[in-house]
C-alpha positions as CSV (number, residue, x, y, z in Angstrom):
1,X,9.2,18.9,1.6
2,X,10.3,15.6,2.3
3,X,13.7,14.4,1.2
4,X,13.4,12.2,-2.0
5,X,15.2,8.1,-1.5
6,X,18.6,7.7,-1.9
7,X,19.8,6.1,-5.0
8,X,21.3,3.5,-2.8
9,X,17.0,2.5,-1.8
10,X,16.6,2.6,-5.7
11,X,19.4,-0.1,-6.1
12,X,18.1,-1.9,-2.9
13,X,14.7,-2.2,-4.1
14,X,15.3,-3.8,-7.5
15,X,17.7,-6.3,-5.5
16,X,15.2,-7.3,-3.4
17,X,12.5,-8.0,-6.2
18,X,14.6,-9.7,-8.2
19,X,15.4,-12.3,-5.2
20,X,12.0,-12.3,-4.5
21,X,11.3,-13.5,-8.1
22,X,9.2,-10.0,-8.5
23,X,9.3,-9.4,-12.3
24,X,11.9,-6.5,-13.6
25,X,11.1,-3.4,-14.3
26,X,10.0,-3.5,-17.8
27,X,10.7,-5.5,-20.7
28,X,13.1,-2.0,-22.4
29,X,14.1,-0.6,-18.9
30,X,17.6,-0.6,-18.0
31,X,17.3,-2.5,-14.6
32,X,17.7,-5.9,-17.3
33,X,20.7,-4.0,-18.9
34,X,22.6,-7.9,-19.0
35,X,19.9,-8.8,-21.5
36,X,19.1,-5.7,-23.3
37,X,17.1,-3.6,-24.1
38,X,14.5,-3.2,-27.2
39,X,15.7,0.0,-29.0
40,X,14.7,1.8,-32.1
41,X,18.2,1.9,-34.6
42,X,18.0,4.0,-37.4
43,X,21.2,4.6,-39.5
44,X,21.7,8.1,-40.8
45,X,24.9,8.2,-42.8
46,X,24.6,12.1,-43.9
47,X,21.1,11.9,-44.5
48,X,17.5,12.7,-43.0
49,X,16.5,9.4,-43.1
50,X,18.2,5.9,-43.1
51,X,17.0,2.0,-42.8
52,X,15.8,1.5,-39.4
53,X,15.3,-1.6,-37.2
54,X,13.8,-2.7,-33.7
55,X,16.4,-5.1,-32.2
56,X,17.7,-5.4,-28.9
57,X,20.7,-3.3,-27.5
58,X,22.8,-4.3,-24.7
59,X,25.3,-2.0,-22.6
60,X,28.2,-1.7,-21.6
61,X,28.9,-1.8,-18.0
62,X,29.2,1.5,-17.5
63,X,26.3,2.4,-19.5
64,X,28.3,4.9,-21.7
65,X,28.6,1.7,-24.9
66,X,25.9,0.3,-26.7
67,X,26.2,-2.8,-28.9
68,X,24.1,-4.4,-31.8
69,X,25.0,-7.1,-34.2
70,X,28.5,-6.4,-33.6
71,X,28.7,-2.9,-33.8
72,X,29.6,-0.3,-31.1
73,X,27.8,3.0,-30.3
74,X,28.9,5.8,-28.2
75,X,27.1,9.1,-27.8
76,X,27.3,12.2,-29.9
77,X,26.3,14.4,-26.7
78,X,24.5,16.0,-28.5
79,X,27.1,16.9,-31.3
80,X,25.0,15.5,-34.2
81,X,22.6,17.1,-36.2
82,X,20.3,14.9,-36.9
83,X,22.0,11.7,-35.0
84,X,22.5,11.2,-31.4
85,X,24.5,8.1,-31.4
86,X,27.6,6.9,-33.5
87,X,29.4,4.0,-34.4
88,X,33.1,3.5,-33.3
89,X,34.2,1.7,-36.0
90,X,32.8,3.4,-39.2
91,X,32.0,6.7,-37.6
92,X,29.0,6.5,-39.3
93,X,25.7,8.6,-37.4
94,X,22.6,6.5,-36.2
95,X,19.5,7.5,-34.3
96,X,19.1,5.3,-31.8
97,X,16.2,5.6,-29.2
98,X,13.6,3.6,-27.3
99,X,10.4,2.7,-29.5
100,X,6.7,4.6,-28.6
101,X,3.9,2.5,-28.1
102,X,1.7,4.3,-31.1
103,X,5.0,3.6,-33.6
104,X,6.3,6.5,-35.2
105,X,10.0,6.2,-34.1
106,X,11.6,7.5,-36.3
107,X,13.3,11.2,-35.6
108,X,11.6,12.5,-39.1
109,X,8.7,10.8,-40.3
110,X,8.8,8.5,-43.2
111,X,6.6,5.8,-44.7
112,X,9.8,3.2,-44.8
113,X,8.5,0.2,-43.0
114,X,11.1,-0.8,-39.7
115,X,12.0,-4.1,-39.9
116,X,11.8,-6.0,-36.4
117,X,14.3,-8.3,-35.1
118,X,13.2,-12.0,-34.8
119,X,14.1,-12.1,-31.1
120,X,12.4,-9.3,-30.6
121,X,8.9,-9.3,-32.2
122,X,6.8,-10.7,-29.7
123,X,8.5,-8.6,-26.9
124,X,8.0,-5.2,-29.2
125,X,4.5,-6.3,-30.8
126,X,3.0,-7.6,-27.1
127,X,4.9,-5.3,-24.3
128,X,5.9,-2.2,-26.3
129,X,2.9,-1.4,-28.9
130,X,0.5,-4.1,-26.4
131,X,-0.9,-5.5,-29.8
132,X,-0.1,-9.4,-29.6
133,X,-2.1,-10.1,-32.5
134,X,0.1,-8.4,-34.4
135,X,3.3,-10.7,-33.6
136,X,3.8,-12.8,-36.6
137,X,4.4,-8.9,-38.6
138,X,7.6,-8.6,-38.9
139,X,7.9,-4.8,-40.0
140,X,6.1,-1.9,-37.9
């Protein structure tokens, strides 16, 4: 069985497309971690189910902090029960996770509309769900 590339290649490859004016990844990969990513944020606070948003979430740059409209998230690794994320600040739980391209995003299902981010709809409605007819909605 042939040995798989070394993570060094990996690294080496998305250098080389990005000075080659290749396009990234994709528009919620990591590889475009300076901008952000487009993220599903739901906030729990002790219960099933909480608001929810589509915004963009930027890291940190080790990867380990996320950050939205101010607010910090670390991992629960996988201490929460029904979160997976937390904010430093108020130690209050949120679900945070990349959005599917049929919707559905959040952990429990609920028929709470999620509002999107201004800077984000056309990204989410035209790269994420691929329906760009649907980019002046802003809740999903």
């Amino acid at each position: 069985m042939p040995k798989p590339p070394s993570r060094n290649f990996a690294v080496f490859k998305r250098v080389a497309a990005s000075q080659s004016g290749a396009a990234e990844l994709s528009p919620t990969g990591k590889s475009n971690a300076h901008s952000g990513r487009i993220m599903y944020i739901e906030r729990k606070a002790g219960e099933l189910t909480g608001a929810a948003r589509i915004g963009r979430i930027t890291f940190s740059q080790t990867g380990r902090t996320l950050y939205y409209r101010g607010k910090k998230f670390q991992s629960l690794k996988g201490a929460g029960p029904k979160s997976n994320f937390y904010d430093l600040d108020s130690g209050e739980d949120y679900w945070i996770s990349g959005p599917k391209r049929r919707g559905g995003d959040a952990l429990y299902p609920t028929n709470i509309p999620v509002e999107i981010d201004d800077d984000v709809r056309e990204d989410y409605w035209r790269d994420i769900r691929r329906q760009p007819e649907r980019s002046h909605e802003r809740t999903a």
